[in-house]
C-alpha distance (Angstrom), angle and dihedral (degrees) to the residues before:
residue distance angle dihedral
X1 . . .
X2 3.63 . .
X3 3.47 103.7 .
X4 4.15 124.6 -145.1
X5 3.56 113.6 -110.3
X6 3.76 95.3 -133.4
X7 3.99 91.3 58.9
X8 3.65 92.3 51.6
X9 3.67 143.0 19.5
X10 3.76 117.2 178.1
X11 3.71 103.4 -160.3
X12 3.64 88.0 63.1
X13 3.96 120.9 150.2
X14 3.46 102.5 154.7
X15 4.15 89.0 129.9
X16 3.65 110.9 56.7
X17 3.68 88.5 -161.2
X18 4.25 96.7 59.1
X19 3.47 84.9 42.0
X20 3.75 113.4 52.0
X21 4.47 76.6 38.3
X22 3.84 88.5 52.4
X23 4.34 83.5 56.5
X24 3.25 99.6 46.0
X25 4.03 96.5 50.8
X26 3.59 86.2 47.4
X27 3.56 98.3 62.6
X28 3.39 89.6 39.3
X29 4.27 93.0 53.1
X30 4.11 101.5 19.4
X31 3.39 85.6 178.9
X32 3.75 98.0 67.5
X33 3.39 133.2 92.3
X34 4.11 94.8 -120.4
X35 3.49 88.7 179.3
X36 4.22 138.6 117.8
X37 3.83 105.9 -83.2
X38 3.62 121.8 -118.0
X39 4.07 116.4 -141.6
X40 3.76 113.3 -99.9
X41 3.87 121.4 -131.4
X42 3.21 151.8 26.9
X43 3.91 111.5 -8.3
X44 3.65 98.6 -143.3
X45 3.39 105.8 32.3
X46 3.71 129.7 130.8
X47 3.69 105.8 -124.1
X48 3.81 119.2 52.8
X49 4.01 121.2 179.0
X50 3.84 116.6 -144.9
X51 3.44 124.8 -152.6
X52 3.93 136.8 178.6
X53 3.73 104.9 -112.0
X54 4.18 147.9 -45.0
X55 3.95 112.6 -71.5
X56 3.76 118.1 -135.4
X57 3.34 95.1 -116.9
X58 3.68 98.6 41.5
X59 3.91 138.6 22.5
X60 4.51 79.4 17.2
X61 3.79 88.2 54.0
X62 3.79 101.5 37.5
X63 3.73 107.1 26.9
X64 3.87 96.1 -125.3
X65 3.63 118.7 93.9
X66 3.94 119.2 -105.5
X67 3.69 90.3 5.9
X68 3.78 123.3 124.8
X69 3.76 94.4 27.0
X70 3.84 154.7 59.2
X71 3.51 96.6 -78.0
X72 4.03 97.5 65.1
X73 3.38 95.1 56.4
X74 3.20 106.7 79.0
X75 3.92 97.5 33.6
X76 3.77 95.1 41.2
X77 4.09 94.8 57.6
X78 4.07 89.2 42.2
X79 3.54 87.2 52.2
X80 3.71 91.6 59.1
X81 3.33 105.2 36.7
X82 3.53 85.3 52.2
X83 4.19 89.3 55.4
X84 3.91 87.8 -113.6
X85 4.34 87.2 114.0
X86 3.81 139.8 31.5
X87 3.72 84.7 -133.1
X88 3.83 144.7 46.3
X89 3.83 96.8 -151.2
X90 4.23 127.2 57.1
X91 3.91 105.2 -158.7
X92 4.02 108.5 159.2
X93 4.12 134.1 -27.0
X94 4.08 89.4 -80.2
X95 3.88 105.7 44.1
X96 4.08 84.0 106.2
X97 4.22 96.4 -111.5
X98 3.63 110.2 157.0
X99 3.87 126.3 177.6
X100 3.74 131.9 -142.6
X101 3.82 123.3 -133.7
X102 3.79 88.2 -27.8
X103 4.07 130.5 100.6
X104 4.08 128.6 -168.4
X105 3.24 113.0 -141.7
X106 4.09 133.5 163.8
X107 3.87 128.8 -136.8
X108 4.11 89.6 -131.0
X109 4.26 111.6 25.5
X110 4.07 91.9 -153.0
X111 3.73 130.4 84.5
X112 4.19 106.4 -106.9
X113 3.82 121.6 -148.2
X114 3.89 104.7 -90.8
X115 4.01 89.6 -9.3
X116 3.55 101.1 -66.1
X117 3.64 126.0 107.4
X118 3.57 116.0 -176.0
X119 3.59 138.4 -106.4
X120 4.17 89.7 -95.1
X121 3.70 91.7 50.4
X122 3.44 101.1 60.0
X123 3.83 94.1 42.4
X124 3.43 78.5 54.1
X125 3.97 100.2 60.1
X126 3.52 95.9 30.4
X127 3.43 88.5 101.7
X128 4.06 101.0 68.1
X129 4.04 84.4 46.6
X130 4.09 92.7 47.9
X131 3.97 86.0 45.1
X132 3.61 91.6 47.2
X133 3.48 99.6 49.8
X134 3.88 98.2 41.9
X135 3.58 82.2 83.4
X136 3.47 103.1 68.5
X137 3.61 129.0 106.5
X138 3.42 132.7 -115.6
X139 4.34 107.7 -88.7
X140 3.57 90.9 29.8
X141 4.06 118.0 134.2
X142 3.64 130.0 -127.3
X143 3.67 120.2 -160.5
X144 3.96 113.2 -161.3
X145 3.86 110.2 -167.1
X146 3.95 102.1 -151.6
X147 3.51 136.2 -11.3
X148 3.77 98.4 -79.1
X149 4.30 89.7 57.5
X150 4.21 85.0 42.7
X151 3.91 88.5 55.0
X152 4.04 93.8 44.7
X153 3.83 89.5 45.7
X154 3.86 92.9 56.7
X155 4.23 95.9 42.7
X156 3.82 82.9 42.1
X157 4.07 85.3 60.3
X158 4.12 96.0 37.6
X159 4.11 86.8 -111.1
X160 3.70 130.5 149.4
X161 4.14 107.5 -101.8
X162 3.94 82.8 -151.0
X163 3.89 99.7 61.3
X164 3.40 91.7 50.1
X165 3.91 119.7 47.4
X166 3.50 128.5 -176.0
X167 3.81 126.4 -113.6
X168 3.83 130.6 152.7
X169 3.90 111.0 -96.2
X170 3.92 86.9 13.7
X171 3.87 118.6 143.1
X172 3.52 130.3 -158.1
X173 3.79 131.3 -174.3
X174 3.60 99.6 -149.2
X175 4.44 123.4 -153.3
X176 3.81 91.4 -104.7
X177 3.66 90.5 59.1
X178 3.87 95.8 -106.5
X179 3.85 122.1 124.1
X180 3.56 123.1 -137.3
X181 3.70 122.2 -147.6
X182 4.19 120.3 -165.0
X183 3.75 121.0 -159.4
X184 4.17 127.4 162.8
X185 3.28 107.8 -96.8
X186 3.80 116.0 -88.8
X187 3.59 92.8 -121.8
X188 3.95 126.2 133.3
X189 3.78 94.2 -110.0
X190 3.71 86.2 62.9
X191 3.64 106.3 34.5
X192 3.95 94.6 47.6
X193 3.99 92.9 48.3
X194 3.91 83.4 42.5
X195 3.14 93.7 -123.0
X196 3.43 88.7 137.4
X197 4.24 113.8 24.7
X198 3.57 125.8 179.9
X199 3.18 101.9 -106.8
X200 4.23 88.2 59.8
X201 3.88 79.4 45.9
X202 3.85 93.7 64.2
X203 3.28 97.1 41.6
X204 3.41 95.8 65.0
X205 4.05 89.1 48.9
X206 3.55 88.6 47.5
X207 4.12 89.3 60.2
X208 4.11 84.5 46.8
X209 3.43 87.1 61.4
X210 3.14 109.1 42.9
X211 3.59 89.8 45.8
X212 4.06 87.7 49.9
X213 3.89 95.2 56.7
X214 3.77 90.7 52.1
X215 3.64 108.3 -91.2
């Protein structure tokens, strides 16, 4: 997709920390992308999934979030059997996936040490996820995959983090006419210690639906 410039900008150093980390992995894995991560989708579509942040081993390496790892398993087969992709499997940038009305995005675009950015960091790049979801029109669905992408979502629309707390299946009809949708994140931790099944998975997608077509 051709991504707006205000939602993303890929020669981003803003946080020294991501930064001199995005260098080092990169001489480490040449081959990877080591780079901020654009969103993945369709730019104006009406459901957009939020994660936390590029894996190592995945979005970092391939340049498409929750591809190349664990973590797009799960969500990349839901998405398509829910008729939100062409395809049931994400393998690398060129493998021909496509969405429909849906978008991937992350709350911070660079690879953190161990997977966890800091609080400063994704203050920091809230701003490409508040500019990218100021587009949105009213009815559209916003899926926040943990607590950390639940939190960004709300700073990223100027709302109280208080008023809105996060819970897995939990919906909430924000003021700007959005609704926000929070799931556990589909990561292995969770989905081996089934924390988070598929069945709890679908669920949530079923609400996005429903809430898509108007209900």
């Amino acid at each position: 997709m051709m991504v707006n410039n205000t939602w993303f900008n890929q020669q981003c150093v803003q946080c020294e920390r991501l930064a001199d980390y995005l260098r080092q992995v990169r001489r480490e894995y040449p081959g990877y992308y080591c780079k901020p991560v654009p969103p993945f989708g369709d730019a104006k579509a009406g459901f957009v999934i939020v994660g936390l942040a590029p894996g190592k081993h995945g979005a970092n390496a391939t340049g498409r979030p929750f591809t190349g790892d664990y973590a797009g398993i799960l969500l990349y087969d839901t998405l398509f059997r829910f008729g939100f992709s062409n395809q049931p499997e994400s393998h690398d940038r060129n493998d021909g996936l496509r969405l429909r009305n849906c978008r991937i995005t992350n709350a911070v675009k660079c690879l953190p040490p161990e997977n966890r950015p800091v609080h400063g960091e994704i203050v920091k790049c809230n701003m490409y996820l508040a500019a990218e979801l100021s587009g949105m029109r009213t009815g559209s669905v916003v899926l926040a995959l943990g607590i950390i992408a639940h939190k960004a979502v709300l700073r990223a629309l100027a709302l109280k983090q208080s008023q809105f707390q996060f819970g897995h299946g939990c919906h909430h009809r924000l003021p700007n006419g959005l609704n926000l949708i929070d799931s556990y994140h589909c990561s292995r931790y969770n989905t081996q210690t089934r924390r988070l099944t598929p069945m709890m998975f679908d669920q949530v997608f079923e609400t996005a639906r429903v809430l898509l077509s108007g209900g």
